[in-house]
C-alpha positions in Angstrom: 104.1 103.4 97.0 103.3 105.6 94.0 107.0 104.5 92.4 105.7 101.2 92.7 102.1 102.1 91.2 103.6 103.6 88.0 101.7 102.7 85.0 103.1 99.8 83.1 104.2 97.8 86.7 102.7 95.1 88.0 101.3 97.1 90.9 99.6 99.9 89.0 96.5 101.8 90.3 94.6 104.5 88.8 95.2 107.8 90.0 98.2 106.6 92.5 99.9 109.9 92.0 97.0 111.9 93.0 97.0 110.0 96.4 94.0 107.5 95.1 93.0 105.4 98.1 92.1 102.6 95.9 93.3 98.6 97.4 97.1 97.7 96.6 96.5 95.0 94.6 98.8 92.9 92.6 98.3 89.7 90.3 94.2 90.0 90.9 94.1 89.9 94.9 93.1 93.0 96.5 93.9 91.7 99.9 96.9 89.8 100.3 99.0 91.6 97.2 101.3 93.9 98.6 103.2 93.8 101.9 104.9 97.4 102.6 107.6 97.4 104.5 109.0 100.5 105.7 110.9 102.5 108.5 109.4 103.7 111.2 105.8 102.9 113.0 103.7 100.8 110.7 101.5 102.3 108.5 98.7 99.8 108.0 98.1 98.8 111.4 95.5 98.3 112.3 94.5 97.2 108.2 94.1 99.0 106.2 95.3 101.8 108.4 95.2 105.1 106.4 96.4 103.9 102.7 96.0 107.4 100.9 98.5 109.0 103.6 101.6 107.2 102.4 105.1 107.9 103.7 107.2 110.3 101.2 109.5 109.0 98.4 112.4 110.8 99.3 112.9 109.5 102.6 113.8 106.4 101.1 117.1 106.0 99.7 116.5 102.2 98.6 113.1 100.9 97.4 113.5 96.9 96.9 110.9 94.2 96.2 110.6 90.5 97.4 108.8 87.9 96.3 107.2 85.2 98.7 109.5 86.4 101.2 109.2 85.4 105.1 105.7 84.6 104.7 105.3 81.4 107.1 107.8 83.3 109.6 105.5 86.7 109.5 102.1 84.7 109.5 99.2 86.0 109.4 98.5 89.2 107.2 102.1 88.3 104.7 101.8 89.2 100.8 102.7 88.3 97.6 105.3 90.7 97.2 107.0 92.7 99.8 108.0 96.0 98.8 110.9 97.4 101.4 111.9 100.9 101.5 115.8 101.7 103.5 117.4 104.6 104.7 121.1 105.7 105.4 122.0 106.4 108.8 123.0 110.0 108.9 126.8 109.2 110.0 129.0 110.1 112.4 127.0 111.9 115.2 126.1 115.0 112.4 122.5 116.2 112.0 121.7 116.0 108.2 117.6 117.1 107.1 116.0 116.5 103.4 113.5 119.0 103.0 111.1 118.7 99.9 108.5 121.1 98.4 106.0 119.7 95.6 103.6 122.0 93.3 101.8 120.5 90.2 98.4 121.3 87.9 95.0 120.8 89.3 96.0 122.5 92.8 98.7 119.8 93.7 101.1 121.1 96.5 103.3 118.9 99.3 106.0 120.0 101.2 107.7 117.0 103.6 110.8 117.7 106.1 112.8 115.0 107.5 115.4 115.5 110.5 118.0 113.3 112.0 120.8 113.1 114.0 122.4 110.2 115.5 125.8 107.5 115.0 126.3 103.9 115.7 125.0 103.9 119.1 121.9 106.7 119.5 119.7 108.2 116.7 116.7 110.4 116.5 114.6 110.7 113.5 112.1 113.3 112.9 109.4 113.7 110.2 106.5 115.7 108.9 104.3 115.8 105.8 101.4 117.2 104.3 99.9 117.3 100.4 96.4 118.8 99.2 95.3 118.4 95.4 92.3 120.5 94.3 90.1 118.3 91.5 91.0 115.7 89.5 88.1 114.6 88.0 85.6 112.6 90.3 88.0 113.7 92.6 88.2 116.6 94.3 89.5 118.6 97.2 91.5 116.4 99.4 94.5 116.9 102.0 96.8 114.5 103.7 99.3 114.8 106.4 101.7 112.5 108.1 104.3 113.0 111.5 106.4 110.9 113.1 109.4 110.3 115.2 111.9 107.3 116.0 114.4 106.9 118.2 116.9 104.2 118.6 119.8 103.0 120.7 122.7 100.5 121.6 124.7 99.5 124.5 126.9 96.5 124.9 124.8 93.4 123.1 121.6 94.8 123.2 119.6 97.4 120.7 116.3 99.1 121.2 113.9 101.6 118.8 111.0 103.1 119.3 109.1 104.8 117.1 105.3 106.7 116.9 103.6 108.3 114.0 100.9 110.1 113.0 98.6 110.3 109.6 95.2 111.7 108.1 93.7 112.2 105.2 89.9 114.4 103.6 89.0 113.4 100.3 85.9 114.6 98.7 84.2 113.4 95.2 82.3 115.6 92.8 79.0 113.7 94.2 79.5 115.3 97.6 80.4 111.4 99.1 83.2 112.3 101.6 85.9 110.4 103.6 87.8 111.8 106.5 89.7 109.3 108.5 92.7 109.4 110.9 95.3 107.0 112.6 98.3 106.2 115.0 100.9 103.9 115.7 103.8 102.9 117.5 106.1 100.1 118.2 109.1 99.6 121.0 111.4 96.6 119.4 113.9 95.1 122.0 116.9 92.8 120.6 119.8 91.3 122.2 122.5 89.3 120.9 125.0 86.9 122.3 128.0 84.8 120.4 126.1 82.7 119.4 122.6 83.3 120.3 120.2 86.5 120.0 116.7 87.8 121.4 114.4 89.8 120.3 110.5 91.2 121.4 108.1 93.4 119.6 104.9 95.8 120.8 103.1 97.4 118.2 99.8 99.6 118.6 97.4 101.1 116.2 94.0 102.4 116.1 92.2 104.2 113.0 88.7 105.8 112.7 87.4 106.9 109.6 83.8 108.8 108.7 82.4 109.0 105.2 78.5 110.9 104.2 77.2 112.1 100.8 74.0 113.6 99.5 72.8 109.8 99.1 75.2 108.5 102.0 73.9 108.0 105.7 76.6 109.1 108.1 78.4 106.4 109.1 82.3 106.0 111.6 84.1 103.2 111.6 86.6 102.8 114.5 89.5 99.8 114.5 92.4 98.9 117.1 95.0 96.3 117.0 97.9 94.9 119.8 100.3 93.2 118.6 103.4 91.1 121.2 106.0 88.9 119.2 109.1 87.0 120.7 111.7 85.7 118.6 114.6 83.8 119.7 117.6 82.2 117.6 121.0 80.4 118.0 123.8 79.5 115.5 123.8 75.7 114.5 126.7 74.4 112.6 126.9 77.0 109.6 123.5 78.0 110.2 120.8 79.5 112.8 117.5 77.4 114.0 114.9 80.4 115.0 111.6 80.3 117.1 108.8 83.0 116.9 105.9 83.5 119.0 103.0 86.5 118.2 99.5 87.7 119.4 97.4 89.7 118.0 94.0 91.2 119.4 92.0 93.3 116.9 88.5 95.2 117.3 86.5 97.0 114.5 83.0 98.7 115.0 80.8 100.3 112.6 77.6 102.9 113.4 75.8 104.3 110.4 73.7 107.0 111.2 74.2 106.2 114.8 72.5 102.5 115.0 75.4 100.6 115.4 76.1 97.6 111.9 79.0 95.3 113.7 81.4 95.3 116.7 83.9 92.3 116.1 86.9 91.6 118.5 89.2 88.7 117.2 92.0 87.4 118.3 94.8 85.6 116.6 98.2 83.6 117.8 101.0 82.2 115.1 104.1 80.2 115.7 106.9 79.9 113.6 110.3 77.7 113.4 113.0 78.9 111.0 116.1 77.6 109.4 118.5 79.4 107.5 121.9 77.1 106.1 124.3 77.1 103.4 123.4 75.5 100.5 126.0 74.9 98.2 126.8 78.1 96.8 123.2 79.6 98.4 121.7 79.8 100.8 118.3 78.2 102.7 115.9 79.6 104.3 113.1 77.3 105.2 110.4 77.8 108.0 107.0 76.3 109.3 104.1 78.1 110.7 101.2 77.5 112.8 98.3 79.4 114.0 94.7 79.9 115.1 92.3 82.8 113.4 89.6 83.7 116.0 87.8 85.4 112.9 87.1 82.4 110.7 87.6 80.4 114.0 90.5 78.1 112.2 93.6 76.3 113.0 95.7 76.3 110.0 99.6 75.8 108.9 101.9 77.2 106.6 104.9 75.9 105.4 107.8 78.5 103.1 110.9 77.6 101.5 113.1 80.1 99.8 116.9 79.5 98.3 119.2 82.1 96.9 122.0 82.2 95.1 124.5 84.7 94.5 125.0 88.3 95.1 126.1 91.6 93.6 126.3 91.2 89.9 124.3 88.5 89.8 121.7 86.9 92.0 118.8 84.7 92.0 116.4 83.4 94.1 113.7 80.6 94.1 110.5 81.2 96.7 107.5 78.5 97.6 105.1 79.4 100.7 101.5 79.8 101.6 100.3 82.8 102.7 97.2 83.5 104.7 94.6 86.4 104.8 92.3 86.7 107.7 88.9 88.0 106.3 86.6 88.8 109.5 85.5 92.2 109.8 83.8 95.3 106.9 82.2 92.3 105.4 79.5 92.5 103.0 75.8 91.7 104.3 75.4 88.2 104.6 79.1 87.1 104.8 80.6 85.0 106.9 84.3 85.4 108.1 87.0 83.4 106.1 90.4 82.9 105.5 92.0 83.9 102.1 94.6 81.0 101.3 97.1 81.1 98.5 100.0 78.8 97.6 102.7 80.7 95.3 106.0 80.2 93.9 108.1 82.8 92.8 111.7 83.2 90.9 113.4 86.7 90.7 116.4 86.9 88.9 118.8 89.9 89.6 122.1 90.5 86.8 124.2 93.5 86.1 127.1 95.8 85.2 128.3 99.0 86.1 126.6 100.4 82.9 123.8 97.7 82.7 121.2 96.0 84.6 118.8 93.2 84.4 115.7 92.2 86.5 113.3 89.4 85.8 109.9 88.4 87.9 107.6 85.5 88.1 104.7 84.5 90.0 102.5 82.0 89.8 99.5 80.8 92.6 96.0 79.5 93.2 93.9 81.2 96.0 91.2 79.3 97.9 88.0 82.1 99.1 89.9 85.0 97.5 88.6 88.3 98.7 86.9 90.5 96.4 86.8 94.5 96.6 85.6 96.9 95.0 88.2 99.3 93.1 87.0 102.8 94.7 89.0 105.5 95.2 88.4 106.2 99.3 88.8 103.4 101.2 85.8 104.3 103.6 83.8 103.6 100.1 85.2 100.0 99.2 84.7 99.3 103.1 81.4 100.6 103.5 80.2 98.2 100.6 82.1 95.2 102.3 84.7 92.3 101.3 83.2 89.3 99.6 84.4 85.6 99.3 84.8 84.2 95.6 83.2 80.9 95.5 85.8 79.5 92.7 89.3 79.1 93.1 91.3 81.9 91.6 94.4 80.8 90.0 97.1 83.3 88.7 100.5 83.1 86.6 102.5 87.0 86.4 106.0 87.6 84.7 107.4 90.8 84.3 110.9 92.1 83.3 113.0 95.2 83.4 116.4 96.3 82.5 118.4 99.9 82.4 121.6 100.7 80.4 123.6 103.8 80.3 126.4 104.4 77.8 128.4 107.8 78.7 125.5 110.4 78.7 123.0 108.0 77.2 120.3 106.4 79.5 117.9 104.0 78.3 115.2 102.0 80.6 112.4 99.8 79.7 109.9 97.1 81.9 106.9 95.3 81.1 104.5 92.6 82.7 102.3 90.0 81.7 98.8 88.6 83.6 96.9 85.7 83.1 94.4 84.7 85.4 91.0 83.0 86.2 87.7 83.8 84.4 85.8 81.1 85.9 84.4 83.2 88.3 82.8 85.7 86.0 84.1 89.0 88.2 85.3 91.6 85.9 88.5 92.1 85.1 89.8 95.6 86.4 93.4 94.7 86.5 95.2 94.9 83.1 96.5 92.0 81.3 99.5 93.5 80.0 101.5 97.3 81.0 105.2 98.8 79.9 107.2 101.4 79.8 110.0 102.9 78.6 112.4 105.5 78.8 115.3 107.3 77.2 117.4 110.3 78.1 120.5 111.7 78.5 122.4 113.7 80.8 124.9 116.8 80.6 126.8 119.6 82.6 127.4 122.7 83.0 129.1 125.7 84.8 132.2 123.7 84.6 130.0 120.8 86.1 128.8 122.4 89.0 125.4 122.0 87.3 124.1 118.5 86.4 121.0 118.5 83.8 119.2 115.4 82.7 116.8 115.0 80.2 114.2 112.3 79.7 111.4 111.1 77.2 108.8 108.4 78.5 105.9 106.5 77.4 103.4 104.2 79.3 101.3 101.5 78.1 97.9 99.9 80.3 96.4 97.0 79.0 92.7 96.5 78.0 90.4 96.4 81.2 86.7 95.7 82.3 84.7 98.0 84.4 82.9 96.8 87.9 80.0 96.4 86.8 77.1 93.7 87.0 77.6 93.7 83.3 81.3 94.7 82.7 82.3 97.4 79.9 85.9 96.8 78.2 88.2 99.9 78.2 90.5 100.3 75.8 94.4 100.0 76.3 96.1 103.0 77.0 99.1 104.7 75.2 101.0 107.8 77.0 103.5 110.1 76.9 105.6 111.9 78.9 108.9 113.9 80.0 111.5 115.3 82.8 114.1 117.3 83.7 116.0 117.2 86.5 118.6 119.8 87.6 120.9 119.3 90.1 123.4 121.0 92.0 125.5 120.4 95.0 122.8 118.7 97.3 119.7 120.3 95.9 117.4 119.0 93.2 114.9 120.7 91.2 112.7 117.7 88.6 110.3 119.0 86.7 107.8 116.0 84.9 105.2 116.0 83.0 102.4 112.5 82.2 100.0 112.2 80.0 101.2 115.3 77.1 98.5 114.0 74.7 96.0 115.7 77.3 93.5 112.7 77.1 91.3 111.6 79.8 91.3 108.0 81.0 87.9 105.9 81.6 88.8 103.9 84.9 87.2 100.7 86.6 84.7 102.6 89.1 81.0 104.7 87.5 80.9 107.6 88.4 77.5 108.1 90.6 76.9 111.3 89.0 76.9 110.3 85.5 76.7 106.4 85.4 79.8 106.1 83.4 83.2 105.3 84.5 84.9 107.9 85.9 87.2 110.0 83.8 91.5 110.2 85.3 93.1 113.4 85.1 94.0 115.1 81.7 97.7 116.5 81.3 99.4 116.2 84.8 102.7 118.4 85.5 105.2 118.7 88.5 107.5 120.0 90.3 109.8 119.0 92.8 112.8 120.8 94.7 114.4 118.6 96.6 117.6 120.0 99.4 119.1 117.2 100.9 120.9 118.9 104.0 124.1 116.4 104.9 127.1 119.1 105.2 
């Protein structure tokens, strides 16, 4: 999550690096932008689970991102963009481990393990993490930790996994308002496959509670569960495959401030979904139909996707047109009503490259119906306590971004950017920048007859002009940044040292500070580093 929060992306946040438990939001919607999809038990479930907790990095060997993608099929809950994080299997039947130790400026520290051992037919994954930060600004002390383990197997034509995890998270600001919240989660997924046709059920579990106070906050919990059951089936037809999906959900969420109880909502919600995936000339289709009932917002409601791609390796596109739907029911603000965020979005993404080059290209354009609003704060128990509101205008939204790497011998060059445009009509501020890059340039070297690989890097990030969230919003100026790395490697060990923001410069962000009614002041000169021993001999 905090590669894809980098300043000058489209999914930027303030403070990401520092473990910020601000909303993931992406084109202007705070709800509905970001789908994360990653191994293991699922982190944001029940929403928003534990956000500031997030799964480390390095686990991940791939990190790709989607746009519109399986929205109709997933129902309920899908985003704009679906960021996916892969791992490698560990092989044949060996037991590899990455471990990784992180120490930084202003009291930074994280050290994750990961352990696995399993082949083609039996695996068992194992991982822990933890990271504390002293202050940062507004922020200051804070801790979070996160275990899990997964298991899978195969026999015949049927596969299973199962999979549990852990996560929590203290954060405290410099005006004494404090979050501490906890989760779990688990699924068991089941699939079988025939010749010609294949199976498949899902269980997932997760609860939450969280508990925020502060010198002018009452004492208040909030305590959330979901179930989830799916059933998918699917069989080949012609060159293709027709699919079926079924899923429930049931989902509670109570509140008690200063132990008189504020809401106790239960909902529950069923989708449907029919799927077809067929050549299409030189591409391929991929078109599906959903429908399903909200018990929050008490609605019936469809949602059709289509999605055609084209290509593959060096060059690929794809072409993306779906609705996607947000349940808004429960931390509401006082005198809301639940509703159902609806967008309609097309997307293109456009994929070219070489061995020494690549290419990526991004656009997004939409219009939301009763958008959710949220307020930008930096613990989630915060942006819940003051509640989710419903934008009376439509919210319409356009986003195009581009990014592209080249290396020539030892010579590495990257650069991306992204532009916004977006609604005023509804007079909220605008917190999300208009425009962010970035860019890089490096180059890399060996030594000790090459046993030692160094790389050197130079970087610079730019943040669009933004608005502050207030009743009458202040503009903050763009920001310009600087920064650098080095990364030394050898055999399987790593050791990268970075440093942001070298001009040592403070950054105004979005939220006021409560104890001095300005906006709150980012961290100064941030450095890093990481050592990084991936154990697969």
């Amino acid at each position: 999550m905090s590669a894809w929060a980098e300043p000058g992306r489209p999914g930027w946040f303030p403070d990401a690096w520092s473990g910020s438990g601000a909303p993931w939001a992406l084109a202007g919607l705070a709800v509905g932008g970001l789908w994360l999809d990653e191994p293991g038990a699922p982190g944001t479930l029940p929403a928003p689970g534990v956000p500031a907790a997030r799964r480390a990095l390095a686990w991940s060997d791939t990190l790709a991102v989607s746009l519109v993608d399986e929205a109709a099929w997933r129902g309920f809950g899908a985003g704009l963009a679906r960021l996916r994080g892969t791992a490698v299997g560990p092989g044949q039947g060996r037991a590899v481990a990455l471990f990784q130790v992180i120490n930084g400026t202003n009291g930074y520290e994280g050290d994750a393990l990961g352990i696995e051992r399993g082949d083609s037919l039996i695996g068992l994954r194992v991982e822990m993490q933890t990271t504390a930060n002293g202050a940062v600004g507004p922020l200051q002390r804070g801790g979070r930790h996160q275990w899990g383990i997964e298991a899978r197997g195969a026999r015949g034509a049927s596969q299973w996994r199962a999979a549990y995890a852990q996560r929590g998270i203290g954060q405290l600001l410099a005006d004494h308002d404090e979050e501490n919240a906890a989760g779990e989660s688990g699924v068991v997924d089941y699939r079988v496959r025939g010749q010609r046709a294949w199976g498949r059920v899902i269980l997932e579990r997760g609860s939450t509670h969280q508990e925020s106070s502060g010198d002018a906050l009452l004492i208040s919990r909030r305590d959330a569960q979901e179930n989830r059951a799916a059933a998918e089936a699917g069989r080949g037809l012609g060159a293709g495959t027709l699919a079926l999906r079924l899923e429930w959900r049931e989902a509670a969420v109570a509140r008690v401030t200063d132990l008189q109880g504020v809401f106790d909502t239960r909902v529950q919600q069923w989708w449907s979904a029919a799927r077809l995936e067929r050549p299409l000339g030189a591409g391929l289709l991929d078109a599906s139909f959903g429908a399903g009932r909200d018990g929050g917002s008490d609605r019936w409601t469809l949602a059709p996707a289509i999605a055609t791609t084209f290509g593959g390796g060096a060059r690929r596109a794809r072409l993306s047109l779906a609705r996607l739907l947000q349940p808004i029911w429960s931390d509401l603000a006082a005198g809301e009503r639940p509703f159902l965020q609806s967008t309609w979005a097309a997307g293109a993404e456009l994929d070219a490259g070489s061995m020494r080059s690549r290419v990526r290209a991004m656009a997004l354009a939409g219009r939301t119906a009763d958008r959710a609003l949220v307020s930008r704060l930096p613990l989630p128990e915060l942006w819940m306590r003051a509640g989710l509101r419903r934008d009376a205008m439509r919210y319409r939204f356009a986003l195009a971004s581009m990014s592209g790497r080249s290396h020539l011998g030892p010579l590495d060059m990257g650069g991306e950017g992204f532009v916004l445009g977006r609604d005023r009509d509804g007079g909220e501020p605008q917190v999300d920048p208009n425009w962010g890059a970035r860019a890089s340039t490096g180059f890399r070297f060996s030594a000790f007859q090459g046993d030692l690989g160094i790389a050197l890097r130079a970087e610079a990030e730019w943040v669009g002009e933004r608005e502050t969230e207030e009743a009458a919003p202040r503009r903050l100026a763009a920001i310009t940044s600087f920064g650098a790395a080095a990364v030394f490697t050898l055999a399987d060990a790593a050791l990268t040292l970075r440093a942001r923001n070298l001009e040592d410069r403070p950054r105004e962000e979005t939220w006021i500070d409560p104890l001095t009614g300005r906006p709150a002041l980012g961290p100064g000169l941030e450095v890093r580093g990481t050592f990084t021993w991936r154990l697969f001999n």
